[in-house]
C-alpha positions in Angstrom: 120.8 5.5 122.7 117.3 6.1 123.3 114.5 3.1 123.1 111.3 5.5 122.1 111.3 9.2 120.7 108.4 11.7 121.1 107.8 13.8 118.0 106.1 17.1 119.1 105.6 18.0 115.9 103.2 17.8 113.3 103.7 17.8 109.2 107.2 17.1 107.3 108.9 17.7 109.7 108.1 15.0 112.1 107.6 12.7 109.2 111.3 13.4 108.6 112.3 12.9 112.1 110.6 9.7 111.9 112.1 8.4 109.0 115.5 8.8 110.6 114.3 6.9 114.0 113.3 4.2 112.0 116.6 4.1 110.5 118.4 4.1 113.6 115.9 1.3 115.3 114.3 3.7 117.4 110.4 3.2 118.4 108.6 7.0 117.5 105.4 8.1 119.0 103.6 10.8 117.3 100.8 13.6 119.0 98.2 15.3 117.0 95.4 17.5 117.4 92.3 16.3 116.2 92.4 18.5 112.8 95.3 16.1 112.1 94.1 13.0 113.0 94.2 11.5 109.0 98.1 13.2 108.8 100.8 10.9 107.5 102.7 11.4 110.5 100.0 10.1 112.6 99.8 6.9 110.5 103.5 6.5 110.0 104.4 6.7 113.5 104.3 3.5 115.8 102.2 4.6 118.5 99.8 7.9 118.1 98.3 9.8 121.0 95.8 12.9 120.7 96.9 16.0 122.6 93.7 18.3 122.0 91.5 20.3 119.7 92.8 21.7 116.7 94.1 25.4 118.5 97.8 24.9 118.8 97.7 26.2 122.1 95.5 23.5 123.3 97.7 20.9 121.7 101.0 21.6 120.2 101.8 24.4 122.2 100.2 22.2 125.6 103.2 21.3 127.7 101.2 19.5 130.1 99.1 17.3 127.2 102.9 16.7 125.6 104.7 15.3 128.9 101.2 13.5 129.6 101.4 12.2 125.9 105.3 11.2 126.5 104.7 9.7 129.8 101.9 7.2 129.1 103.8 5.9 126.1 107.1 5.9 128.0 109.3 7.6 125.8 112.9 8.8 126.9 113.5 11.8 124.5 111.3 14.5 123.0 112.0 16.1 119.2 110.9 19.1 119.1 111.3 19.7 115.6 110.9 23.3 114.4 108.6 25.8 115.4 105.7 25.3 118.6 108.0 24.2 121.4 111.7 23.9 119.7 112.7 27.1 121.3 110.7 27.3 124.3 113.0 27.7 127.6 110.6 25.9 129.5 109.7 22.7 127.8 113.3 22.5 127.8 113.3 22.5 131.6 109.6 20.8 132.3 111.5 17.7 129.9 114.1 17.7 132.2 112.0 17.5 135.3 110.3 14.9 133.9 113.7 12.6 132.9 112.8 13.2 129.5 115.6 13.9 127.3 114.8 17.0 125.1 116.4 17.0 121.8 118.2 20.1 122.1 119.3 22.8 124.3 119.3 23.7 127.5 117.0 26.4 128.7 119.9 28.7 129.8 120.9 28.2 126.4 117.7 28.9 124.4 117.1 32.2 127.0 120.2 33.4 126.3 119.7 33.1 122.5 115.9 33.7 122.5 116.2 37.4 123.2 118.6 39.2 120.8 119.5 42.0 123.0 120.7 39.3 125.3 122.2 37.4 121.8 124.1 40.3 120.1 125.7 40.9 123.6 127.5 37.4 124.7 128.3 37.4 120.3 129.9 41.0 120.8 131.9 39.9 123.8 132.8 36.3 122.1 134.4 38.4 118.9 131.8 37.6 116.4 131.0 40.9 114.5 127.6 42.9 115.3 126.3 45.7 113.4 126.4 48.7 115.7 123.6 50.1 117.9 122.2 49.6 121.4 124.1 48.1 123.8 120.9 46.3 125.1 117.2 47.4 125.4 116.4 51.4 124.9 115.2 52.7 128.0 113.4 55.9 126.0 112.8 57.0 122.4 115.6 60.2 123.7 118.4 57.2 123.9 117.2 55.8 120.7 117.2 59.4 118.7 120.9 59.8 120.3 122.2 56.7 119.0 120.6 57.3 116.1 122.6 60.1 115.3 125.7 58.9 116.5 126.0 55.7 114.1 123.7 58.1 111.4 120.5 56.7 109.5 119.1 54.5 108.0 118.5 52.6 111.4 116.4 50.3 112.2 113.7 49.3 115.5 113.4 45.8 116.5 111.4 44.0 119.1 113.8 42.1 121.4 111.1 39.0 121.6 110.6 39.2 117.8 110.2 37.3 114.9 108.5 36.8 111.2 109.4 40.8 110.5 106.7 41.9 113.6 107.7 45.0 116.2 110.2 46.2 112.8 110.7 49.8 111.5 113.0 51.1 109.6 114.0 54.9 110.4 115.4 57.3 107.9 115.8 60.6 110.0 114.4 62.4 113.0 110.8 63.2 111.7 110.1 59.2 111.4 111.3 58.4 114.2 108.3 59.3 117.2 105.7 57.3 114.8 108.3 54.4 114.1 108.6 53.9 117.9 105.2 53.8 119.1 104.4 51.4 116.5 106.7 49.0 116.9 106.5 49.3 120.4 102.4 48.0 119.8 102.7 45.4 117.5 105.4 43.7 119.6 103.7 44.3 122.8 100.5 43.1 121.1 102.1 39.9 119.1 104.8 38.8 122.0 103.7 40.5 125.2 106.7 42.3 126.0 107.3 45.9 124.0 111.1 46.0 124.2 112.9 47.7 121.3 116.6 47.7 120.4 118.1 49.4 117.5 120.4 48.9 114.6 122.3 50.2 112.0 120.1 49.2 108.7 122.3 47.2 106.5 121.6 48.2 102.9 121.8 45.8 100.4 121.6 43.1 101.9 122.2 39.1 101.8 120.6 36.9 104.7 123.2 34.1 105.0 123.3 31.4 107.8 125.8 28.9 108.9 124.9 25.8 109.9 126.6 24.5 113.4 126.5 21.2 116.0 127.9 21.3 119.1 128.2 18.8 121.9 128.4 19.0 125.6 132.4 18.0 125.0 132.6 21.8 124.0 133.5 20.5 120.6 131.1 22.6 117.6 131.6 21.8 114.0 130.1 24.0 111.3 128.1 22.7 108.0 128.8 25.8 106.0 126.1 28.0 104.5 122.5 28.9 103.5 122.0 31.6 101.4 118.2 32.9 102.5 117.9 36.0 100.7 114.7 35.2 98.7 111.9 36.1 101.6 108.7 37.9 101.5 108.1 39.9 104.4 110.8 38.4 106.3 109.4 35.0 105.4 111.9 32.4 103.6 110.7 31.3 100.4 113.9 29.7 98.8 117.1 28.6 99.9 120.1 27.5 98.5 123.8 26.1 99.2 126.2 27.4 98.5 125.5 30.7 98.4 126.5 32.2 94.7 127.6 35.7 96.6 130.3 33.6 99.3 133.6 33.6 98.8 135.7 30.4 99.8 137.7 33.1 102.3 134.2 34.8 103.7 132.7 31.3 104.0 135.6 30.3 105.9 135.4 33.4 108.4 131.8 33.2 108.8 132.0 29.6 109.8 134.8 30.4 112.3 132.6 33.1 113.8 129.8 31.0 113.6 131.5 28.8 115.8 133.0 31.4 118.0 129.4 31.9 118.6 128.3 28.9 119.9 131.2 28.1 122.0 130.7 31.2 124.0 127.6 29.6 125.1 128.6 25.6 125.2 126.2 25.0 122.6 124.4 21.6 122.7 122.4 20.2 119.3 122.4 21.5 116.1 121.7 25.0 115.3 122.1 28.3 113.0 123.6 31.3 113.7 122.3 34.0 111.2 124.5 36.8 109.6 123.7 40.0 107.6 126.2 40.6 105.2 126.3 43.7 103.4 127.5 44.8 99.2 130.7 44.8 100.3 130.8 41.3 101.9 131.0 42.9 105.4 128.8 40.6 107.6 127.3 40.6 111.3 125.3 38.9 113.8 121.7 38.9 113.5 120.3 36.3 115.5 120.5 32.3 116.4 118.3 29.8 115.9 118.6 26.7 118.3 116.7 24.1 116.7 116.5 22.6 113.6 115.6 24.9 110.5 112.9 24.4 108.2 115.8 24.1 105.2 118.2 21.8 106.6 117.9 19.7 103.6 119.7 22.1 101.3 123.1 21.4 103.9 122.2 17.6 103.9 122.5 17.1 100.7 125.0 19.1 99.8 127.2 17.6 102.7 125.7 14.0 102.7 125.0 14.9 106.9 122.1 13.4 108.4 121.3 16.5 110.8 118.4 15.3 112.5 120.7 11.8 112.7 123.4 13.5 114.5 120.9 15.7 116.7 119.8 12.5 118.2 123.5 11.3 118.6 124.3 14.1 120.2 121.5 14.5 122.7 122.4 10.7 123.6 125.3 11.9 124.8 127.9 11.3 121.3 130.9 13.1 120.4 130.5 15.3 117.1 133.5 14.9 114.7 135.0 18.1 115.5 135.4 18.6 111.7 134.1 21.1 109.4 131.9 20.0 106.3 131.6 22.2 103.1 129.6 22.1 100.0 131.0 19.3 97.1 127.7 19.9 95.5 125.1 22.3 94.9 120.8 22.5 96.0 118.3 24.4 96.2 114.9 24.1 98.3 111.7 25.5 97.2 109.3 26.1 99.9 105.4 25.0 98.6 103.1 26.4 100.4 99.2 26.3 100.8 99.0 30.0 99.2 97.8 31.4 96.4 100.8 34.0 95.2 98.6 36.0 92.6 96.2 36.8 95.6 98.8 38.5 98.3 99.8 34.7 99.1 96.5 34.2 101.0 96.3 30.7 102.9 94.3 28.5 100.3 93.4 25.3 103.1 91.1 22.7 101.7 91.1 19.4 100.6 93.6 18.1 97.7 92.4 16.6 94.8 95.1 15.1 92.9 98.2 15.1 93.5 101.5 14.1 91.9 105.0 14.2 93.2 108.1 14.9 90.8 110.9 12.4 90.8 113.9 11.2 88.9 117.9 11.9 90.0 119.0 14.9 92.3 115.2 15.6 93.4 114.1 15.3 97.4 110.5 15.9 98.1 110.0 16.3 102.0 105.8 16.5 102.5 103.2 14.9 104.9 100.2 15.7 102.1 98.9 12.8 99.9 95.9 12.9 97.6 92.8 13.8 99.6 94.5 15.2 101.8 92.8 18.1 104.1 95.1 21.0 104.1 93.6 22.8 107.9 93.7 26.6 108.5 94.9 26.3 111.8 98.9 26.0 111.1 101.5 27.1 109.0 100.2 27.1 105.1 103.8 25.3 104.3 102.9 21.4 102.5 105.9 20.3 101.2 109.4 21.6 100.4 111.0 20.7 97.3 114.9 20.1 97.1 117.1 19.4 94.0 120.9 18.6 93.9 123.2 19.2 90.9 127.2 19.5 89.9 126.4 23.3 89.8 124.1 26.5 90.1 123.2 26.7 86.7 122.1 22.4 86.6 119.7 23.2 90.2 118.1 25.8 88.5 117.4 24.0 85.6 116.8 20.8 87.4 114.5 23.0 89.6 112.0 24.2 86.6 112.0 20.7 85.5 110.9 19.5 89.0 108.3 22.3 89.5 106.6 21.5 86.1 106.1 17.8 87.1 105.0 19.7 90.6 100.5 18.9 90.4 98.7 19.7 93.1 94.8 20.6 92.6 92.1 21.8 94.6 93.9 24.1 96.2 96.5 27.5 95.4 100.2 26.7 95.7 103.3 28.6 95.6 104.1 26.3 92.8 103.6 29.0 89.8 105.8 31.8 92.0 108.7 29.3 91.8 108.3 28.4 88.1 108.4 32.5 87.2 111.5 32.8 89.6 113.5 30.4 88.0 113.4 32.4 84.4 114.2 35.9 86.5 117.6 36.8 84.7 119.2 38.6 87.7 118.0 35.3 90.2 119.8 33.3 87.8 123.0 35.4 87.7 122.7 35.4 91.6 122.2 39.4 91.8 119.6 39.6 94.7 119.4 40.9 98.1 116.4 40.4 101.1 114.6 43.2 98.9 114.5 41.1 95.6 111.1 40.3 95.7 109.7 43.9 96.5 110.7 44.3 93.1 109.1 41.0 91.6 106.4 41.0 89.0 103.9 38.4 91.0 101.2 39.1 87.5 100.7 36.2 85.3 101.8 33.1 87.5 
């Protein structure tokens, strides 16, 4: 097992990674940038080292000030946590060079997983269902309009380095399709340097589902069951729950086989999430993997009692997994806060908090690094906390939810705190009738 862990991460996540360290008797050594120097995780870690100005690409994103960081404090392992480096091919590698153990896959792995013409392929050829279009990249917008009409619109242009709904257009018929093209074609040359586009049939209707998986270089994977992701603004999560109230016991147990069809085709090391779109009917398909950990892992822990970022660590130490499947005994539900003011478009709302108070009391989970006082920067992500509850069933999470949120203060700056209140008391969220296009349709007045 490892002495000393790296966290190169910043926020609730690596406050969560370092809660399980401790647990396990492993030292943790946190990085920041210098707009984090007061963070909890810098003051809750056992050594701290500064990696750079507050820029993440001259400090979270810096490979060079990370191994540095790892090297002078002589750690053996690097978590990557989520987002920055977790899927980054070469940290992976540069880790490896180093004789640093990084906590999760390989770079072949995370390339052949990182681009999703690459990804639907090796899931096509392992059995797990893909929704039909390109084989791989399209060489011209001719091939694209031909495939088009052979699997018949709506279809739908993606960038092949995408991600966060960027280098997406969705196609009706022939006259959109020239202007569809060339803008996707910009925004993903522009946002990921590389312009690729694939294309797909445009599931209508549809549910964003996830299946939780750990694999471990025995070629033993396991799967945790599922997420249901569906409520997302412009591709963005906002809530998550577990189970999901449109899975059936026979889907969930087809998706989780697939799921894990999936990763074996690639000997999947570490924990990760293969992502399905599954359509009114219950079909589903591929849509992409993620391998790291995901910002709403809690909603499987709890409903599993699995410490994932516990057996991430085992595993990268070289463990066997259990080999056996884990499904839902209860139910949860995560609300994302974020530093955003929802009756304003959801602009970013940094600043300094004021006063703060954190719900409690049976079933509720608060995963933050904020306290009061804190300094919310611009420079990252606007998310501050995530907020899970646990309950015998949908109807008590929902309920315990509200009850949560109310107790929920955070001043000085907007939250996301009133959106979540509102959803709650939305009659077809509570009967479970939504789809990735529920919130188009959502009053955001009078939060």
């Amino acid at each position: 097992m490892f002495k000393k862990i790296l966290v190169a991460n910043r926020g609730e996540i690596a406050m969560r990674i370092m809660r399980t360290c401790k647990e396990m008797g492993i030292a943790t050594v946190a990085v920041y940038s210098t707009a984090d120097k007061d963070s909890m995780h810098v003051r809750f870690a056992d050594e701290a080292v500064c990696i750079g100005p507050a820029p993440g690409k001259l400090s979270y994103l810096s490979i060079t000030n990370i191994i540095s960081a790892a090297e002078i404090t002589n750690c053996d392992a690097i978590h990557p946590g989520y987002g920055f480096l977790s899927e980054n091919a070469e940290f992976s590698r540069v880790c490896h060079e180093y004789n640093i153990k990084f906590i999760g896959p390989s770079p072949e792995m995370i390339n052949q997983m990182g681009d999703k013409a690459t990804a639907k392929a090796t899931m096509k050829k392992a059995g797990v269902p893909t929704i039909p279009g390109s084989e791989g990249l399209l060489e011209s917008m001719a091939e694209g309009l031909k495939i088009a009409h052979k699997i018949k619109y709506p279809i739908i242009l993606k960038a092949t380095a995408g991600g966060g709904g960027r280098g997406m257009r969705v196609v009706n018929n022939d006259g959109e399709f020239e202007k569809a093209w060339n803008e996707a074609k910009m925004e993903s040359g522009t946002a990921f340097g590389n312009d690729g586009l694939y294309l797909e049939k445009f599931v209508e209707e549809p549910r964003h589902i996830e299946i939780q998986i750990v694999g471990d270089r025995y070629g033993k994977v396991c799967h945790l069951s599922e997420r249901e992701c569906s409520i997302q603004r412009r591709h963005q999560k906002l809530l998550e729950e577990s189970p999901s109230p449109f899975i059936t016991a026979e889907l969930r147990e087809k998706m989780g086989d697939a799921a894990i069809k999936g990763a074996k085709a690639i000997n999947y090391e570490g924990a990760g999430t293969i992502e399905f779109l599954v359509d009114k009917d219950r079909n589903f398909y591929f849509m992409e993997m993620n391998t790291r950990i995901q910002v709403e892992h809690p909603v499987t822990e709890e409903v599993t009692d699995f410490d994932l970022i516990k057996e991430q660590i085992k595993v990268a130490a070289g463990e066997p997994i259990s080999g056996k499947n884990y499904f839902p005994k209860l139910y949860a539900m995560e609300a994302r806060i974020n530093a955003e003011d929802p009756n304003n478009n959801f602009r970013p709302s940094p600043g300094r908090i004021t006063e703060l108070h954190l719900p409690g009391g049976h079933g509720v989970r608060i995963d933050t690094h904020v306290y009061n006082g804190y300094m919310i920067p611009p420079n990252y992500d606007s998310m501050i906390a995530k907020l899970i509850v646990t309950a015998q069933s949908r109807e008590e999470v929902i309920v315990r939810m509200k009850r949560a949120l109310g107790e929920f203060v955070i001043e000085g700056v907007k939250t996301t705190i009133p959106f979540h209140l509102k959803l709650m008391d939305d009659p077809q969220f509570k009967a479970g009738n939504f789809t990735t296009k529920f919130l188009e349709s959502f009053d955001f007045n009078n939060l």
